[in-house]
Backbone as CSV, one residue per row, in Angstrom:
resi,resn,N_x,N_y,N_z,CA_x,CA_y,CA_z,C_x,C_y,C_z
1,UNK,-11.241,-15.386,-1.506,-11.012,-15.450,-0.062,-10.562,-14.085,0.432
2,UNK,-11.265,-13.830,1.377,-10.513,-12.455,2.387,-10.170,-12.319,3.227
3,UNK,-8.889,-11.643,3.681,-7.973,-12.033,4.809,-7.842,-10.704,5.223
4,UNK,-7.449,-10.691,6.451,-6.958,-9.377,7.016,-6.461,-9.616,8.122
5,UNK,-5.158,-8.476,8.649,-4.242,-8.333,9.367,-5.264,-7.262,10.235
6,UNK,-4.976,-7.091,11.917,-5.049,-6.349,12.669,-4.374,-6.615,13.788
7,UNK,-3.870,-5.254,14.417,-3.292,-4.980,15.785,-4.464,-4.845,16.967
8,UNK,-4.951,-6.096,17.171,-6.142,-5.722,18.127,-5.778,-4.806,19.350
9,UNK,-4.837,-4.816,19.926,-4.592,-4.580,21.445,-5.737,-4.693,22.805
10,UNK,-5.372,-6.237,22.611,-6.225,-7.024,23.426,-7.226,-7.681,22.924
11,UNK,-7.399,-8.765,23.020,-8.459,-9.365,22.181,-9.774,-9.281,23.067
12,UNK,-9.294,-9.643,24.391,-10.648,-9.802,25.649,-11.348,-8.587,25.381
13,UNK,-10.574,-7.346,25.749,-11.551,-6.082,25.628,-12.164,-5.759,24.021
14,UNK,-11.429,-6.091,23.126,-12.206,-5.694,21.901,-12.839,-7.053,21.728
15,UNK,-13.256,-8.145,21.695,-13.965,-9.054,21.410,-15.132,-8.700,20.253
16,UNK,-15.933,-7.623,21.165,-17.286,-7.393,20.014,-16.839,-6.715,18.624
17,UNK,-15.786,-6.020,19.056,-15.527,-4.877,17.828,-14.921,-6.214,16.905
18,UNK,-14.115,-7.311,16.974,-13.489,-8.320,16.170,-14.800,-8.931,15.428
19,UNK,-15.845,-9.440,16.227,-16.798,-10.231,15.895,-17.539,-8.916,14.233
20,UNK,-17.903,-8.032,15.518,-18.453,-6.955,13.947,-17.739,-6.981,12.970
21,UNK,-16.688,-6.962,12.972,-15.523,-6.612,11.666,-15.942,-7.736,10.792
22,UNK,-15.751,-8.905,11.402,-15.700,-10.461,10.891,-17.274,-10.105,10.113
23,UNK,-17.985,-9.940,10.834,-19.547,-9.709,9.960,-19.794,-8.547,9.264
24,UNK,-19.153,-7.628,9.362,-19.475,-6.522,8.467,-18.624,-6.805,7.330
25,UNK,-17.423,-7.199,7.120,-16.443,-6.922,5.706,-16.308,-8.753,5.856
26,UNK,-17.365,-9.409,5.704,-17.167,-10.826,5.488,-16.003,-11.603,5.435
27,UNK,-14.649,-11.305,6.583,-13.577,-11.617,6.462,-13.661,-13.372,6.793
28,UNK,-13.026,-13.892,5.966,-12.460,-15.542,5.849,-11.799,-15.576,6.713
29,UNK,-10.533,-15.097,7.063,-9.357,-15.183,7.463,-8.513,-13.889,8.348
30,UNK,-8.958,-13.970,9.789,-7.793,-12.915,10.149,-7.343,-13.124,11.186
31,UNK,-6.039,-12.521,11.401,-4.729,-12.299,12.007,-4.744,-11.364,12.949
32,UNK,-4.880,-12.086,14.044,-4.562,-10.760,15.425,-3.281,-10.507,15.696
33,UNK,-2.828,-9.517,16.139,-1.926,-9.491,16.861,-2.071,-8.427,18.549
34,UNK,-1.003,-8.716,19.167,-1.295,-7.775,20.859,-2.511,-8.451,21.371
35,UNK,-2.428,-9.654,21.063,-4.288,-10.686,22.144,-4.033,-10.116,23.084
36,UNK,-2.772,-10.285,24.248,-2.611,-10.042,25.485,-2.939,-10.902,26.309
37,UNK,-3.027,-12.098,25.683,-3.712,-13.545,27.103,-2.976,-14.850,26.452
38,UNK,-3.297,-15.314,27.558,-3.066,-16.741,27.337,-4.173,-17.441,26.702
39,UNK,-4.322,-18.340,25.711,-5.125,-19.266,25.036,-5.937,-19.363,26.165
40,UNK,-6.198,-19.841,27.385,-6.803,-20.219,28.330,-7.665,-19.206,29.066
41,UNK,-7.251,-18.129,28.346,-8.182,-16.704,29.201,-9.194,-16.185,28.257
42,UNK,-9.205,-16.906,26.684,-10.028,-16.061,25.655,-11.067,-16.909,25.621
43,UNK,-12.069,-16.247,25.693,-13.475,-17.038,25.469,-14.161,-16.767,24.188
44,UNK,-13.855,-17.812,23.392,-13.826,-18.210,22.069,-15.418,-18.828,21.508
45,UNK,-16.218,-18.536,22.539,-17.281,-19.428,22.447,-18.458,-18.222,21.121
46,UNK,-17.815,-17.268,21.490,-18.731,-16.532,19.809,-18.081,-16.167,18.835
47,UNK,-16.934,-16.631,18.542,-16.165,-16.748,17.549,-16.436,-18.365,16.826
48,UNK,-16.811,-19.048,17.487,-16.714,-20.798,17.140,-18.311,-20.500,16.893
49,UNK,-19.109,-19.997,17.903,-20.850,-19.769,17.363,-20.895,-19.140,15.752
50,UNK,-20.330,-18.390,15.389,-20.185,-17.928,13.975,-19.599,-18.818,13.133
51,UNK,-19.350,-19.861,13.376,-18.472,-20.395,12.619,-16.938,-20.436,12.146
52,UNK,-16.240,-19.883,12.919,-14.610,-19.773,12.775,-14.110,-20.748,13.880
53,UNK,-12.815,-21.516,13.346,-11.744,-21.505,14.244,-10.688,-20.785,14.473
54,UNK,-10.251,-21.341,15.569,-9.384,-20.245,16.643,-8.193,-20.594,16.716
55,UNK,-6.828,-20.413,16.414,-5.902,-20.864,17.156,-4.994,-19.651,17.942
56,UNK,-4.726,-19.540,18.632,-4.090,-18.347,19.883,-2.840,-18.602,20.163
57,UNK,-1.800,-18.195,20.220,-0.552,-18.327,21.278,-0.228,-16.891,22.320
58,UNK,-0.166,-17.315,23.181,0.423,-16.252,23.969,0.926,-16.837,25.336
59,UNK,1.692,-15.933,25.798,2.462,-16.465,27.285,2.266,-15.677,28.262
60,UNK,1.357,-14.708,28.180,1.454,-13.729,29.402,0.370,-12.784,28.784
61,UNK,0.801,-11.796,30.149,-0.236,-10.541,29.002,0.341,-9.322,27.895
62,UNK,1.232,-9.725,27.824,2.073,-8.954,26.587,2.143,-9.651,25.082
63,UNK,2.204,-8.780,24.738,2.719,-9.720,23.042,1.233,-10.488,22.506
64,UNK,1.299,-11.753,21.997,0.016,-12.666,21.587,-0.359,-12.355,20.300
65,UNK,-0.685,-13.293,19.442,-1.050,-13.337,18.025,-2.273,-14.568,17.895
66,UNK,-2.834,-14.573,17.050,-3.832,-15.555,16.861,-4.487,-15.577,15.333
67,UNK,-4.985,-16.742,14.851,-5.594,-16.864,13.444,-6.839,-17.440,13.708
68,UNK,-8.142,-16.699,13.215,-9.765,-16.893,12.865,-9.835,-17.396,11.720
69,UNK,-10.296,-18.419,11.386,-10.809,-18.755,10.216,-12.032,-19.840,10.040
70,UNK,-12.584,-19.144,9.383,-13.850,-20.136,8.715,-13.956,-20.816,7.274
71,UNK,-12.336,-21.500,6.721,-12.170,-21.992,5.485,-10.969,-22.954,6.032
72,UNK,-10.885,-23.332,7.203,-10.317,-24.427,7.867,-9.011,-23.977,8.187
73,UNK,-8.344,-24.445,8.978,-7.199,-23.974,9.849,-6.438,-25.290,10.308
74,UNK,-5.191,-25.188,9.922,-4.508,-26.625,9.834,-3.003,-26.141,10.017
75,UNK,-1.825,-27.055,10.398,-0.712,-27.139,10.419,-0.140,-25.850,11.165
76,UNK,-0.697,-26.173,12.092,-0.142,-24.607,13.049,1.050,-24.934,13.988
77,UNK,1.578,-23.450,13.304,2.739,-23.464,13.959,3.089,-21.976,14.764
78,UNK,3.800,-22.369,15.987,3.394,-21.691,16.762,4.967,-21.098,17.339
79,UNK,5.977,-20.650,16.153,6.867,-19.737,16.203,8.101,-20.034,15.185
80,UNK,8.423,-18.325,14.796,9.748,-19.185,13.749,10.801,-19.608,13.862
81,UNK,11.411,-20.695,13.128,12.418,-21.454,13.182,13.697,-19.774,13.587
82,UNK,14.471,-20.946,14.360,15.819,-20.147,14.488,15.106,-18.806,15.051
83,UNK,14.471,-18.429,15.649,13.860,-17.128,16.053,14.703,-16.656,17.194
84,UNK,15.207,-15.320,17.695,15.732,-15.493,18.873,15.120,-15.482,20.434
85,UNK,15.631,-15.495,21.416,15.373,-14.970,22.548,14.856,-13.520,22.913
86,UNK,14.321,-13.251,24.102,14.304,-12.176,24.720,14.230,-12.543,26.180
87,UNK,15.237,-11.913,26.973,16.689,-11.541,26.938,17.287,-12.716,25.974
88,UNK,18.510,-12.268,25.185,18.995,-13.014,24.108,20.398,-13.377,25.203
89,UNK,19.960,-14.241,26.823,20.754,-15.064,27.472,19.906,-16.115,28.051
90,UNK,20.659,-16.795,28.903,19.947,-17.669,29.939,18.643,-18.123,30.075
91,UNK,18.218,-16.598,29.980,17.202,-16.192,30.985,15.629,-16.037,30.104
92,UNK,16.444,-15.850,28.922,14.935,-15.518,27.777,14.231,-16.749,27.628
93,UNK,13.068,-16.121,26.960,12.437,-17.315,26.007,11.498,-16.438,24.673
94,UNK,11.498,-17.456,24.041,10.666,-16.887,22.561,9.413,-16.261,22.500
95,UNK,8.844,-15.241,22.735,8.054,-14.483,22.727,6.968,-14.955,22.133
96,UNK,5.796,-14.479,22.647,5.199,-15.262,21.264,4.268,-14.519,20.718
97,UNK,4.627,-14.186,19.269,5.105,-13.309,18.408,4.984,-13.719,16.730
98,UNK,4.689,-14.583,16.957,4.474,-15.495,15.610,3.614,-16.497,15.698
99,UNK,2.586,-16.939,14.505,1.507,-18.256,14.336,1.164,-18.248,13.187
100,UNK,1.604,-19.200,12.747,0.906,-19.471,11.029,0.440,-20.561,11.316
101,UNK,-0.414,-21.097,10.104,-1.894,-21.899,9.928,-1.508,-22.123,8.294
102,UNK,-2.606,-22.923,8.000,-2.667,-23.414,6.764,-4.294,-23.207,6.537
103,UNK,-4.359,-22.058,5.418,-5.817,-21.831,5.415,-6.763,-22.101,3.991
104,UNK,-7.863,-22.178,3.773,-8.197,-22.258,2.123,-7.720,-22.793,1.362
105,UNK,-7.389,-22.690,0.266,-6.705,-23.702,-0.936,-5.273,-23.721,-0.682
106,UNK,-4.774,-24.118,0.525,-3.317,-24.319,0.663,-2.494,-22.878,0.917
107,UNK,-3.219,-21.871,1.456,-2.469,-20.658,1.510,-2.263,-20.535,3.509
108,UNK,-0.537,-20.656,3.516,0.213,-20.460,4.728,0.019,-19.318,5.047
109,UNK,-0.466,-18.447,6.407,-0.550,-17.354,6.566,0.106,-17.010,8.150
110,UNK,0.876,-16.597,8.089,2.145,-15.846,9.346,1.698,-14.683,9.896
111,UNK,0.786,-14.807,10.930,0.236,-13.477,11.619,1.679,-12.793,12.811
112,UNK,1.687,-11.810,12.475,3.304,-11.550,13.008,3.108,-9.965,13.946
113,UNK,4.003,-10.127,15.041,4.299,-9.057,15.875,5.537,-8.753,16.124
114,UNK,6.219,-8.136,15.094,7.600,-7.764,15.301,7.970,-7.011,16.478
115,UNK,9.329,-7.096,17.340,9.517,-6.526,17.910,9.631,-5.405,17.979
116,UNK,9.342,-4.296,19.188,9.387,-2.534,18.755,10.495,-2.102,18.384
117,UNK,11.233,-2.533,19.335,13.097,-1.784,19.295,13.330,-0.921,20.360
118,UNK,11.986,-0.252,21.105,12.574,0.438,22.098,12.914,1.839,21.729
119,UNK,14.019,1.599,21.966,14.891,2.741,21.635,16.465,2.209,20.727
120,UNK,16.810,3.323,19.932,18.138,2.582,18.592,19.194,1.867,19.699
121,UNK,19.652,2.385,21.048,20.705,2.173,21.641,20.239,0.897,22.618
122,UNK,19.122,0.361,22.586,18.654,-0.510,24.035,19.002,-2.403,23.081
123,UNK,18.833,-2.929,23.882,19.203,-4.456,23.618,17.792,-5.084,22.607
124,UNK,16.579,-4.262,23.053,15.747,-4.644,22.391,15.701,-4.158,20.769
125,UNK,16.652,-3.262,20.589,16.580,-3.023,19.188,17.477,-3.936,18.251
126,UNK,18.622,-4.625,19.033,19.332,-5.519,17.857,18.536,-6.777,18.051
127,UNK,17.778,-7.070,19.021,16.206,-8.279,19.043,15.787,-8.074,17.990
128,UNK,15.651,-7.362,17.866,14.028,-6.560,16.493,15.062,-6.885,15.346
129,UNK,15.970,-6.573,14.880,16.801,-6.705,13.628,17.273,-8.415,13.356
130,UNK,17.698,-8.857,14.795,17.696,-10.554,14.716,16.103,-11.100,14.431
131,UNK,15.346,-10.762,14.856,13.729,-10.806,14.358,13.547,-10.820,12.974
132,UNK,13.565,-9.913,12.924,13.131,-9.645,10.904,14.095,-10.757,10.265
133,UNK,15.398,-10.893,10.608,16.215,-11.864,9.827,15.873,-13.176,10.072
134,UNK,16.002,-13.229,11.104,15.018,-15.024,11.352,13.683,-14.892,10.373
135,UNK,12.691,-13.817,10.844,11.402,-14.119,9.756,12.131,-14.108,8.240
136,UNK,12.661,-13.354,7.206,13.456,-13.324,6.071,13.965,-14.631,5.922
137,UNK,14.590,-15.365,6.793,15.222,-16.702,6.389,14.054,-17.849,6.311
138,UNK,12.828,-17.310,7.001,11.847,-18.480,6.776,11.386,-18.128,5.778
139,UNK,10.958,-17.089,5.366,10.400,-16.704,3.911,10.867,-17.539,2.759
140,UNK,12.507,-17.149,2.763,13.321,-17.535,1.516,13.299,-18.798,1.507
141,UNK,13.322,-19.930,2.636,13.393,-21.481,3.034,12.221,-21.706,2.173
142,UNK,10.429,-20.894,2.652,9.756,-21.473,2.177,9.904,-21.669,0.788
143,UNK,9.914,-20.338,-0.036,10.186,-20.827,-1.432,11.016,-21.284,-2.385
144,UNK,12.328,-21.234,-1.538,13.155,-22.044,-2.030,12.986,-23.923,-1.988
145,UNK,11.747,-24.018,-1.027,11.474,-25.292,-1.817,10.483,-25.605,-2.319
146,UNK,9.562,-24.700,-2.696,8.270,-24.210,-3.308,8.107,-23.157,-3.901
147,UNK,8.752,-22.842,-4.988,8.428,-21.501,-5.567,6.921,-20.550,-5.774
148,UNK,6.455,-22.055,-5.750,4.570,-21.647,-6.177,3.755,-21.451,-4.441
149,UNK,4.671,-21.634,-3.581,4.158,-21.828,-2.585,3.109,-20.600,-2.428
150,UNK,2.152,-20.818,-1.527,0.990,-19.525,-1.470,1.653,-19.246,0.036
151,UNK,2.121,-18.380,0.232,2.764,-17.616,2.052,2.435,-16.294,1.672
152,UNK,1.705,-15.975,2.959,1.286,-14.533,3.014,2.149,-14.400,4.584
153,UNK,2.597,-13.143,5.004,2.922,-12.470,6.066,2.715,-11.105,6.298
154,UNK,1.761,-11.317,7.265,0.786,-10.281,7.747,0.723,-9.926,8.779
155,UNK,1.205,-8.667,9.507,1.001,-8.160,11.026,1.408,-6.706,11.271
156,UNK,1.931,-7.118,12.384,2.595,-5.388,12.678,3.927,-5.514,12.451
157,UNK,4.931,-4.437,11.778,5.837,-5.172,11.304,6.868,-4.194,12.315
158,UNK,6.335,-2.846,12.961,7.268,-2.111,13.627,7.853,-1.300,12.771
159,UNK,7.731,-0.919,11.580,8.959,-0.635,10.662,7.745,0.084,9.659
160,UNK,8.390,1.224,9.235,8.208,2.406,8.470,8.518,2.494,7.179
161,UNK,8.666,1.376,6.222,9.718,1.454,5.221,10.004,2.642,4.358
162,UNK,8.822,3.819,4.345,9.695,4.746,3.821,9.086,5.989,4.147
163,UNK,9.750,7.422,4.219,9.514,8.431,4.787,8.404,8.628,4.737
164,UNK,7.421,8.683,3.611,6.024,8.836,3.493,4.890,8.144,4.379
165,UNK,5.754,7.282,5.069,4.818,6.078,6.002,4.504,6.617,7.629
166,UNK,5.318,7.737,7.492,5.276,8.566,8.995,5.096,10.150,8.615
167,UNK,4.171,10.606,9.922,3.317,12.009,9.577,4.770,12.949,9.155
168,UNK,5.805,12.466,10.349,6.653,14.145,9.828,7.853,13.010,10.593
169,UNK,8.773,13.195,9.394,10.163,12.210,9.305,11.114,13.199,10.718
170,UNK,11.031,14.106,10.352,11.682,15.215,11.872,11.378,14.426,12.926
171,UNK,10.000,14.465,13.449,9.796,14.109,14.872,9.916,12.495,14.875
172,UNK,10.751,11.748,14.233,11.344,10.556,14.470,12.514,10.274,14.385
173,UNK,13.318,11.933,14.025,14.725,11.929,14.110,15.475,10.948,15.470
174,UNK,16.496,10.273,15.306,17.059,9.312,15.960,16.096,8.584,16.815
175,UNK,15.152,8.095,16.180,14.466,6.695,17.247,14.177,5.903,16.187
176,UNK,13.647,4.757,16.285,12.946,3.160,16.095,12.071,3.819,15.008
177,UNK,12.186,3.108,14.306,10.514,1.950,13.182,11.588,2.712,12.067
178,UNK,12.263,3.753,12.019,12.552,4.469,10.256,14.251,4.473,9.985
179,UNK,15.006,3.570,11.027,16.290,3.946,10.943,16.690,2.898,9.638
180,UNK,17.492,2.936,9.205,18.336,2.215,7.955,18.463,1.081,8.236
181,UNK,18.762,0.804,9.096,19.102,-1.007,9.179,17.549,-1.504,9.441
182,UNK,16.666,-1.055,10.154,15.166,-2.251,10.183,14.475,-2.045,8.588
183,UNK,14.832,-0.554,7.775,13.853,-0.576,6.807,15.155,-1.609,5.769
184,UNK,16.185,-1.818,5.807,16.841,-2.847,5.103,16.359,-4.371,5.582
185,UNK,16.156,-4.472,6.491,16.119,-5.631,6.847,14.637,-6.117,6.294
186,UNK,13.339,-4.643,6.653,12.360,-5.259,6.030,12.361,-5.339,4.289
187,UNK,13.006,-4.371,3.929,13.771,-4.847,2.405,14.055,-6.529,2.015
188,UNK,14.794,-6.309,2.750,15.273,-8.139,2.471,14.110,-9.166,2.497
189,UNK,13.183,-8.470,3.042,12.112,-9.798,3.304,11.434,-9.205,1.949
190,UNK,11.074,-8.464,1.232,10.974,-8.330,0.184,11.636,-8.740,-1.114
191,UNK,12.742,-8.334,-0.808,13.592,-8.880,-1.567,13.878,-10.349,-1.906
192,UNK,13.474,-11.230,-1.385,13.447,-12.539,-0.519,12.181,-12.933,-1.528
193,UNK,11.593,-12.302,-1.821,10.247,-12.728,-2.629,9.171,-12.325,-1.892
194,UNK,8.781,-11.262,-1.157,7.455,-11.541,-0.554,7.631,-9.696,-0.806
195,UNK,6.207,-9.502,-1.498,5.903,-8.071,-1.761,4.946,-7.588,-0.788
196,UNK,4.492,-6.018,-0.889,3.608,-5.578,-0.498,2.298,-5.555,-1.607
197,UNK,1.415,-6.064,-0.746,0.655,-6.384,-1.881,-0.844,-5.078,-2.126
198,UNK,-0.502,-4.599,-0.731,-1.558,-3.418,-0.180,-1.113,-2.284,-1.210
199,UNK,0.083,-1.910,-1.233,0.628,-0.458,-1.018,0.580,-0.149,-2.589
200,UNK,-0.002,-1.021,-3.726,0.102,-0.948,-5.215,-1.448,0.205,-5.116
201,UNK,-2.262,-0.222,-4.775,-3.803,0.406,-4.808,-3.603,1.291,-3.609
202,UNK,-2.938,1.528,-2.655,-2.709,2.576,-1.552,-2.061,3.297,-1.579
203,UNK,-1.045,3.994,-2.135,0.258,4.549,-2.166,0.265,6.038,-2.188
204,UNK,1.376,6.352,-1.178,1.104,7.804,-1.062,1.347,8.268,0.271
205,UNK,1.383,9.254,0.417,2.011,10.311,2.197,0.009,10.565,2.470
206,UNK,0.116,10.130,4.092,-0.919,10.095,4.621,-2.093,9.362,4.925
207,UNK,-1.267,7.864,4.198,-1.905,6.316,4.073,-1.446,5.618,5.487
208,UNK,-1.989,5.665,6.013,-1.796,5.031,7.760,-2.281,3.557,8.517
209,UNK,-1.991,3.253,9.132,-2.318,1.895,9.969,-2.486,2.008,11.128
210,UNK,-1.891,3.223,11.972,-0.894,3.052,13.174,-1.467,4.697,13.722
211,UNK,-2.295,5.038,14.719,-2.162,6.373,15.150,-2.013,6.114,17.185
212,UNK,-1.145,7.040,17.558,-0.869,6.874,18.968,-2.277,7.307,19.648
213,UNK,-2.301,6.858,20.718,-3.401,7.676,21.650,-3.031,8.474,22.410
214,UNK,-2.002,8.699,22.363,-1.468,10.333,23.040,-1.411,11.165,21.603
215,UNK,-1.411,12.993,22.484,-1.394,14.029,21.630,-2.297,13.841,20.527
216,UNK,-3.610,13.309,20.546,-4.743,13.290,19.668,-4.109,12.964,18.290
217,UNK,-3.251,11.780,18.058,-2.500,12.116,16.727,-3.429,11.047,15.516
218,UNK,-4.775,10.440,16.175,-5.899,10.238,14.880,-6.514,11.654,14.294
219,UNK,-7.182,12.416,15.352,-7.729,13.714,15.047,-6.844,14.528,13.889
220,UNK,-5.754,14.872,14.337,-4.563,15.778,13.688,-4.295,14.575,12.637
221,UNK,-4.189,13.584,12.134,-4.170,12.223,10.911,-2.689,12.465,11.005
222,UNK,-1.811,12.532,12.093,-0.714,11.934,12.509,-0.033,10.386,12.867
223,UNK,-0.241,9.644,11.807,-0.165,8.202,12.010,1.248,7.761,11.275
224,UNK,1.473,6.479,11.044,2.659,5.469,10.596,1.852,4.188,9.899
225,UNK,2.054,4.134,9.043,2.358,2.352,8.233,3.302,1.821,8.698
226,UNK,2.472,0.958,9.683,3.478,-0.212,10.078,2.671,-1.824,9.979
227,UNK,1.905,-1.821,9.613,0.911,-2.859,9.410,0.834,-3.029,7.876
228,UNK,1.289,-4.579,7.520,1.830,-4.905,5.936,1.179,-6.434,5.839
229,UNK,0.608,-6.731,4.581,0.299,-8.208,3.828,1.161,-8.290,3.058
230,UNK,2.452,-8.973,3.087,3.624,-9.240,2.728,3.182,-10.440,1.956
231,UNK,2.903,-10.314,0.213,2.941,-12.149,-0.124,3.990,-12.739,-0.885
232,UNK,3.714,-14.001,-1.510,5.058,-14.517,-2.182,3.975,-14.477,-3.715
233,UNK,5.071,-14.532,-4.379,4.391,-14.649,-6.059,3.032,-15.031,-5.843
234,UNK,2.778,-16.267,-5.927,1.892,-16.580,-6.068,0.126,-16.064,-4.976
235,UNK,1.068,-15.403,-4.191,-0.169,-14.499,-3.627,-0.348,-13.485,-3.973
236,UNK,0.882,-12.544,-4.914,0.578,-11.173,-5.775,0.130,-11.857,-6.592
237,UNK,0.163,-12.621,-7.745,-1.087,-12.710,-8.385,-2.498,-13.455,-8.413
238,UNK,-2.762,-13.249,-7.235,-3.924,-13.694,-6.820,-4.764,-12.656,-5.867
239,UNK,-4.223,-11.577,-5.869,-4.399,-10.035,-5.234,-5.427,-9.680,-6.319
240,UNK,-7.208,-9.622,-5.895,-7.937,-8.824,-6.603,-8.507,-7.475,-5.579
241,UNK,-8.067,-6.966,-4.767,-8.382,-5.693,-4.323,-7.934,-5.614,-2.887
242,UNK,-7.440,-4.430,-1.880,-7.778,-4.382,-0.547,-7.899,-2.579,-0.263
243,UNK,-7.786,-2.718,1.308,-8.235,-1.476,2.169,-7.693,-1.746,3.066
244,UNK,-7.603,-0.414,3.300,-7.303,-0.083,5.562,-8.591,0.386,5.729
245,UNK,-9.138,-0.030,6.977,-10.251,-0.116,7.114,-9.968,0.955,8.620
246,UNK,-9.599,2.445,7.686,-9.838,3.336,8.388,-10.748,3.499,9.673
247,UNK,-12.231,3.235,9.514,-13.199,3.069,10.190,-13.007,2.683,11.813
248,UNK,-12.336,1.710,11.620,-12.083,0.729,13.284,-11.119,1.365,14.721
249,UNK,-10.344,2.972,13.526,-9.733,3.396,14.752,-10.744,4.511,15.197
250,UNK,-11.480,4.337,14.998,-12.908,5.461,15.619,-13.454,4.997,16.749
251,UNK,-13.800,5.822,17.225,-14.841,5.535,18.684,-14.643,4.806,19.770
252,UNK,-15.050,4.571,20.641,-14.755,4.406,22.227,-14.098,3.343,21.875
253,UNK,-13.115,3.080,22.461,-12.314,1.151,22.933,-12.048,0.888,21.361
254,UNK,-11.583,1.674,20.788,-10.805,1.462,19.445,-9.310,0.911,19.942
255,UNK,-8.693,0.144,19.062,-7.750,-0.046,18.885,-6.872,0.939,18.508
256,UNK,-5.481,1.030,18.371,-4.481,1.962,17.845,-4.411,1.735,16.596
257,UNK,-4.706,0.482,16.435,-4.274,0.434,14.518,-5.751,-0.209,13.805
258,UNK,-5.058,0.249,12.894,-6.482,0.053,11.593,-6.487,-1.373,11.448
259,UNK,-7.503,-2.523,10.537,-7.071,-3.423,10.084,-6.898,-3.571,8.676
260,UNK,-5.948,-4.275,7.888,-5.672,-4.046,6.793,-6.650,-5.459,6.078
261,UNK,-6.917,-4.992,4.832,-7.692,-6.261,4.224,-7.390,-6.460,3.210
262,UNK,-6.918,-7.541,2.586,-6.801,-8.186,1.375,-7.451,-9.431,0.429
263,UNK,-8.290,-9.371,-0.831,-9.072,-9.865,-1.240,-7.997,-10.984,-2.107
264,UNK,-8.309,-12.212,-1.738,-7.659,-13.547,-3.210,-8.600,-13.958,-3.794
265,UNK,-8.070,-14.602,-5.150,-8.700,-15.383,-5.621,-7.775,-16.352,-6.814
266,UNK,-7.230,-17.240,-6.194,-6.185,-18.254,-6.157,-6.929,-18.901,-7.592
């Protein structure tokens, strides 16, 4: 089975470029994130002509995640337990930011859009750190009552986990994705049982996911790893190959981020 994570940014406008992907690298299974619509605005009708189902969440035109699959799609859930607010008063509500499915031979898959953070000092950055810990506590729940459980978590994760994952550690001096507390926190979700399952066959300074569209920083290969297939045991060993599929941040109405792909065989 093959799965893959991408940061579409926008699903409406990239539509064709999703459909090609799906037919060129024969993907089973993938994970949008940044749709930007409401379930009710995506016209799903050549995604279902190919044979996939669809499930979407979104509340607006910000944020949005969604799961394609053509090996059946079941038990969807459409945010994580204990997750917090934004604004974390009154006034918030749960973003939506999270959707897992039940896909193929019983493998749970968590298409995820972590929060940015903003900036280290703004309200949205202790969001983003209550974020990762809510996702971490569902992780550990799952296998603490399923050790064998098959959970993959796959998206944009916001987070840099280590200097090599960003072009030049300087020009991120005091801001978001590389400070100590989010790359601990995405630690813990590792730690927790869920590895990187990409970064064994990828590893290295100049391995990217993530390039801005300001200051030409694809051209200059000024990018960030922030896009991760996070699995639990039983999905590292069932890891027979993947890629960043460099390719997709090319040419007109590209996306910002690459999509990442990972091959099972359970």
């Amino acid at each position: 089975m093959r799965i893959a994570t991408w940061n579409i940014n926008s699903l409406r406008a990239r539509m064709d470029r999703v459909l090609a992907f799906l037919e060129r690298h024969e993907v089973d299974v993938l994970a949008l994130q940044e749709t930007k619509a409401k379930p009710e605005q995506l016209d799903l009708t050549a995604l279902q002509d190919a044979g996939y189902e669809v499930s979407a969440h979104g509340l607006n035109q910000w944020n949005g995640v969604a799961l394609i699959s053509r090996v059946g799609l079941s038990d969807v859930q459409t945010q994580l337990p204990a997750v917090p607010t934004y604004p974390e008063d009154e006034t918030g509500v749960v973003e939506a930011r999270a959707l897992s499915g039940v896909v193929g031979d019983g493998l749970r898959i968590w298409s995820l859009y972590v929060p940015n953070g903003r900036e280290v000092d703004h309200p949205h950055y202790a969001y983003k750190l209550r974020w990762l810990e809510a996702l971490r506590a569902e992780g550990e729940r799952e296998l603490a009552a399923d050790e064998a459980s098959r959970t993959v978590l796959v998206g944009d994760f916001n987070v840099a986990p280590r200097d090599e994952d960003v072009w030049d550690m300087d020009a991120f001096e005091g801001k978001t994705h590389v400070t100590e507390p989010e790359r601990s926190a995405f630690r813990a979700i590792v730690d927790a049982g869920f590895a990187d399952v990409v970064r064994p066959d990828h590893e290295g300074p100049g391995i990217y996911t993530y390039w801005d569209y300001q200051a030409l920083r694809f051209p200059k290969k000024e990018g960030m790893r922030i896009d991760f297939v996070l699995g639990s045991p039983a999905v590292q060993s069932a890891v027979t190959g993947s890629f960043i599929d460099r390719e997709e941040r090319k040419g007109k109405g590209a996306s910002d981020h690459a999509p990442v792909v990972v091959d099972l065989d359970f």
